[in-house]
C-alpha positions in Angstrom: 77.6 123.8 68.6 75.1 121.2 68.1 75.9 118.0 66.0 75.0 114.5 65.9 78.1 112.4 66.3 76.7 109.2 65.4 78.9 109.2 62.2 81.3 108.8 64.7 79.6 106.9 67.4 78.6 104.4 65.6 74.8 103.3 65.0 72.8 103.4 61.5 73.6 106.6 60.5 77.3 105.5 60.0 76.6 103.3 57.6 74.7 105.6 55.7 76.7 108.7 55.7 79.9 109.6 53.5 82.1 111.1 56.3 81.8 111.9 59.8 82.1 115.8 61.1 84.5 116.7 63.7 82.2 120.0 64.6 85.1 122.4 64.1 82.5 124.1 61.3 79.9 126.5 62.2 77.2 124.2 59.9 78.2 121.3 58.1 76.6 118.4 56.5 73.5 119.3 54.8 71.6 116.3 54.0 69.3 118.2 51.0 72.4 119.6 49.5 75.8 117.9 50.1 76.1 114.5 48.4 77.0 112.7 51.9 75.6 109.1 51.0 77.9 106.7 50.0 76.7 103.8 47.7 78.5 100.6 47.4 79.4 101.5 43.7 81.3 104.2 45.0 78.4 106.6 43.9 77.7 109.6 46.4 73.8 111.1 47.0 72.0 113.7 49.3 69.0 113.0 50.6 67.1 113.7 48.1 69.0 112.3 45.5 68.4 108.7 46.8 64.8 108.4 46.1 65.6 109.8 42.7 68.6 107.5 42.2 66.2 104.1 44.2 63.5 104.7 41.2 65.9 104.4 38.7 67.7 101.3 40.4 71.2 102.7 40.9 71.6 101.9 44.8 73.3 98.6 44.9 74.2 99.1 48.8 75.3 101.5 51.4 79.2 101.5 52.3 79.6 100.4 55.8 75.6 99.7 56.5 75.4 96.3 58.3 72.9 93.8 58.2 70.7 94.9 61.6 71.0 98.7 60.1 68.9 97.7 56.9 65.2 97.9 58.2 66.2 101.2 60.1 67.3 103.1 57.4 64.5 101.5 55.6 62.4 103.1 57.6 63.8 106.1 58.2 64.0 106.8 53.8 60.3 105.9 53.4 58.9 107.7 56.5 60.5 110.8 55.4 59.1 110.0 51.9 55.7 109.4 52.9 56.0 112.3 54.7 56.9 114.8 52.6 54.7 113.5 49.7 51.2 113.9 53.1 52.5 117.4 53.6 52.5 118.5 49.9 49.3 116.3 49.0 51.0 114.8 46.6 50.3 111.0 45.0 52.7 110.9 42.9 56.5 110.0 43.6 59.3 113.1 42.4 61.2 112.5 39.6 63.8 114.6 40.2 66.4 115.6 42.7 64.9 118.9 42.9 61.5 117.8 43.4 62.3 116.0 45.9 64.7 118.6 48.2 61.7 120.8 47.6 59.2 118.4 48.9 61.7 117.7 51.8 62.1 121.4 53.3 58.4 121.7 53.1 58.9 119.6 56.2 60.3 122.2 58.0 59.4 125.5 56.1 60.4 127.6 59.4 63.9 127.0 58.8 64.3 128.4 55.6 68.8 127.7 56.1 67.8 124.2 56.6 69.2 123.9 60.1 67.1 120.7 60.8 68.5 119.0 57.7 72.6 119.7 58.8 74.1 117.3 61.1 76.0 120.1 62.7 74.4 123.8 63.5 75.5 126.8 65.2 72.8 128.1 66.8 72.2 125.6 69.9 68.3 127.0 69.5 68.0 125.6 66.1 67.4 122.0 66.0 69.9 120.1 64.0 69.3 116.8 62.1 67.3 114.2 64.2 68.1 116.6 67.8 66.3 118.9 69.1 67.4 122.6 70.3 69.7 121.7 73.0 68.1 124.1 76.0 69.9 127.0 77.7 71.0 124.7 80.8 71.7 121.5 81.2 70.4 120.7 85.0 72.4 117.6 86.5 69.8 114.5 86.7 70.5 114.6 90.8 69.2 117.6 90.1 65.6 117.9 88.2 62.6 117.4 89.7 61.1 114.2 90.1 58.0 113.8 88.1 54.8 111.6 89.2 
């Protein structure tokens, strides 16, 4: 299985999600569907639920997010954002939910299970979320060739 442990590990990401994923699950943790997003309020989102909920002034804070994490997930939400909005040549900002998981998986339209939105997948050939398809091998670094 593939999965991104930083819930676990540590890093931005575990200030932003709800709970971490111990990879016993064949796919868990979809970002456009499961509300994984913890606010401080106690108020949980998905993905696309946070713009939504952002426009409407309902994100007081992120449980656990620490002070260095802020510009990163910052970032990270209106990257995605502007993203989406380029792709569908949209101007204007969603303002739904729905709108906005729709505008999301037009961001990866070839994975129509939303593999690259889960934070665990289990087919290593699909990427899962921020990782790439993990390849076939994995060649010791002693081990690959040198490039010039």
């Amino acid at each position: 299985m593939v999965g991104f442990p930083a819930p676990v590990a540590g890093g931005w990401f575990k200030g932003l999600f709800h709970s971490h994923f111990s990879g016993r699950c064949p796919r868990s943790g979809n970002l456009l569907a499961d509300l994984l997003i913890s606010s401080i309020s106690g108020s949980r989102y998905s993905l696309p639920g946070l713009p939504t909920a952002m426009a409407r002034g309902e994100i007081d804070g992120f449980v656990a997010l620490r002070p260095h994490q802020r510009p990163a997930r910052h970032m990270f939400l209106v990257h995605h954002a502007a993203l989406a909005l380029d792709r569908n040549r949209q101007n204007e900002l969603p303002k739904t939910e729905a709108e906005w998981a729709t505008l999301l998986r037009g961001l990866t339209q070839e994975f129509p299970e939303d593999d690259p939105w889960h934070l665990i997948v289990a087919d290593r050939n699909n990427p899962a979320f921020m990782q790439p398809p993990a390849p076939e091998t994995i060649v010791p670094m002693d081990q690959r060739p040198v490039m010039h």
